[in-house]
N, C-alpha and C positions, 0 to 999 in steps of 0.2 A: 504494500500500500504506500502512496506517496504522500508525501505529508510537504504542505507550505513550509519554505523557510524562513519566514517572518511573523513575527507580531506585531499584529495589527493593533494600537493604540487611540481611542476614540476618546473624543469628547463630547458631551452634549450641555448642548448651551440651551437657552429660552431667548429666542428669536420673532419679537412681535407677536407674542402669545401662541409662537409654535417651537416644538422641540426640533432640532437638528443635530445629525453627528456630526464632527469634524475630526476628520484624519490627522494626529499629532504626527505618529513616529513611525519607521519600519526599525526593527531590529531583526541583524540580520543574527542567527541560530547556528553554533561552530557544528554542527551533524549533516552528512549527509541522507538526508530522511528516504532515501530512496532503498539503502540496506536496512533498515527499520521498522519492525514488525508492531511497533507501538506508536505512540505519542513519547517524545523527550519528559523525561524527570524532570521537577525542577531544578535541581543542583546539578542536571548538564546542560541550561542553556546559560550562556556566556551572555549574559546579562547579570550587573550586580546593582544593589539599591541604588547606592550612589549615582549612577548612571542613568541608571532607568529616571531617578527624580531629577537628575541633573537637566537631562534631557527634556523630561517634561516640561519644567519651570520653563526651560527656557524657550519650548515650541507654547507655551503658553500666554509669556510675555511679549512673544513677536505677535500673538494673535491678538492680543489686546494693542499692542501698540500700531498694529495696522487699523484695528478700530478708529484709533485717539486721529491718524493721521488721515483719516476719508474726512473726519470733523472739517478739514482744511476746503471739501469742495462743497461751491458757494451754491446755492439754491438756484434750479435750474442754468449751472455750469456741466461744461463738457470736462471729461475725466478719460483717460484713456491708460491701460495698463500693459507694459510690456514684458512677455512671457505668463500666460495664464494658465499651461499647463491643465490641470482641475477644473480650474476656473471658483478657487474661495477669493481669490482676492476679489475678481467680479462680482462676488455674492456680498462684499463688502462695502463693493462701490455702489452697488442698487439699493443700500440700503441709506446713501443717502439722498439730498437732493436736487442731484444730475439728473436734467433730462435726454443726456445724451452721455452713452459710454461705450467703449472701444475697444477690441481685446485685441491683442496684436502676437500671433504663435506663428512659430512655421511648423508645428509640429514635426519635424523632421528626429531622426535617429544622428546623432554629435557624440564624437570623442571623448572633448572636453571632460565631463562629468560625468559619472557611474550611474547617476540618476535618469540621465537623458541619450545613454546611450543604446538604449531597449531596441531590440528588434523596432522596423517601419511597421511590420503591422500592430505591433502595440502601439505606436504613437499616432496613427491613424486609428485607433479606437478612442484615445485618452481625446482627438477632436473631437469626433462623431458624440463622445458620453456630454464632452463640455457646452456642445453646442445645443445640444439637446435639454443640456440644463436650464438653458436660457432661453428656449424657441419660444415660451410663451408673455415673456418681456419682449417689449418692441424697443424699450431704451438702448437696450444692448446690442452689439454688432459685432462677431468675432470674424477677424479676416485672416485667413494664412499665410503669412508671408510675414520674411526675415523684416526686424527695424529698418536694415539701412536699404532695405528694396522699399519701406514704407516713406522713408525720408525723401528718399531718390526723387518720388512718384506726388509728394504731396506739394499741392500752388503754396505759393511764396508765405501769401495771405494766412493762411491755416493757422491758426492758435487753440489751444486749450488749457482750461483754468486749473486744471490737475493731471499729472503722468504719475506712475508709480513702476518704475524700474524692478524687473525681477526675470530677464532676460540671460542673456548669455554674459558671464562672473565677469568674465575672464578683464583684467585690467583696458587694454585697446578697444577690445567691442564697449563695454561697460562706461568708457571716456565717450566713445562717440554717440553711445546713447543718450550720457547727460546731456551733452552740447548739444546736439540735435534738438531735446524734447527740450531746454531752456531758451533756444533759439525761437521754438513754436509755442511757448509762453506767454500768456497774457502777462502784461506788470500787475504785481501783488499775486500773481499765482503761485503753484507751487511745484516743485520735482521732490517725488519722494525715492531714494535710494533701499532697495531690501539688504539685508545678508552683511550689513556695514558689522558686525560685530561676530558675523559667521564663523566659527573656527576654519574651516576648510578652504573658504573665498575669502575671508575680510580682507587680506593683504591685498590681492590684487583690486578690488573695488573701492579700497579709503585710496592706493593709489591715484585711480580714478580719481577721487574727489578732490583728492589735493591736488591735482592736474587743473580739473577744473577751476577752482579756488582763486588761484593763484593766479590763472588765465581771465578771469572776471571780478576782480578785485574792487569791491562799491560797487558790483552791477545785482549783487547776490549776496542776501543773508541768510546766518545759519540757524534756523529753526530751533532743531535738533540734531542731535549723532551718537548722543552716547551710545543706543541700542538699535534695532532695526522699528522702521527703519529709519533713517536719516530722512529731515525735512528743510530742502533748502527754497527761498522764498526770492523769486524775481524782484530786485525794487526799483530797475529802472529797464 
């Protein structure tokens, strides 16, 4: 018998007078479940407290701090999110009040990351589930296709009063997507940065910012950074 190897970690919140899970954690299980005539014992899966609560806390305070930071878009402003993946962060942005919001994936199969480099036909489901989560909101609009093919493609004119970066980590793509989405900023809007305290990415994304920073110096204040994510504010 073949046994998943991970644990699934749920949350359920009270959502406008409805219950909803949210996916915190996968941890991955040192067994190969496939020579396995059972389920794992507890004291053989390589998870220990400290971890498991480490981890939690802290997929819990990014979920509340992406709450605090939707608080930033302004009642019927446009908000657009890059890298949606699931699509929770979108579940975040409809709950505030945008009348217009934007998901922006290539779902495609990438090196880079352990998480995003699944077989194509997984990342062709992970759209189909995303979009379907949304088909009955018309605010929302998920399009396929990479940022800098979004950039490439959009009129001059184009601005939005919220971005929330959660696209590809890596320092170079991560810089051009600040600049890009601070570029197509209203004044007083906002760019929010995810993963700025991430063990895995932070290095290369606070690079990112301090790139940025330094390149728009009195053009952009800083919100926030301690945690994810970071919330930088166009002021001129």
């Amino acid at each position: 018998m073949d046994y998943k190897k991970s644990i699934n970690v749920r949350l359920s919140i009270c959502e406008r007078g409805g219950l909803r899970n949210i996916s915190l954690c996968n941890y991955d299980i040192n067994h190969d479940f496939r020579s396995m005539s059972r389920p794992p014992l507890r004291d053989e899966v390589g998870i220990t407290p400290d971890l498991f609560m480490g981890q939690l806390s802290g997929n819990v305070a990014k979920f509340v701090g992406l709450n605090w930071a939707v608080g930033f878009i302004p009642e019927g402003g446009v908000a657009v999110e890059i890298g949606c993946d699931f699509g929770d962060g979108l579940e975040r942005m409809r709950h505030s009040g945008a009348k217009s919001i934007l998901g922006i994936d290539p779902y495609v199969s990438v090196e880079w990351d352990g998480w995003f480099n699944s077989p194509q036909d997984e990342m062709d489901a992970r759209y189909r589930l995303t979009r379907n989560r949304f088909k009955n909101d018309e605010r929302v609009a998920i399009v396929r296709i990479t940022s800098d093919d979004l950039f490439e493609g959009l009129p001059s004119g184009f601005t939005a009063d919220w971005w929330f970066i959660d696209g590809d980590h890596r320092e170079e793509p991560c810089y051009r997507d600040i600049c890009n989405c601070f570029k197509h900023t209203k004044a007083g809007g906002h760019v929010c940065i995810d993963d700025v305290d991430c063990r895995d990415w932070s290095a290369g994304i606070n690079s990112a910012v301090d790139r940025f920073l330094a390149k728009h110096d009195g053009e952009v204040e800083v919100v926030w950074r301690a945690s994810s994510p970071a919330v930088l504010r166009k002021v001129k």
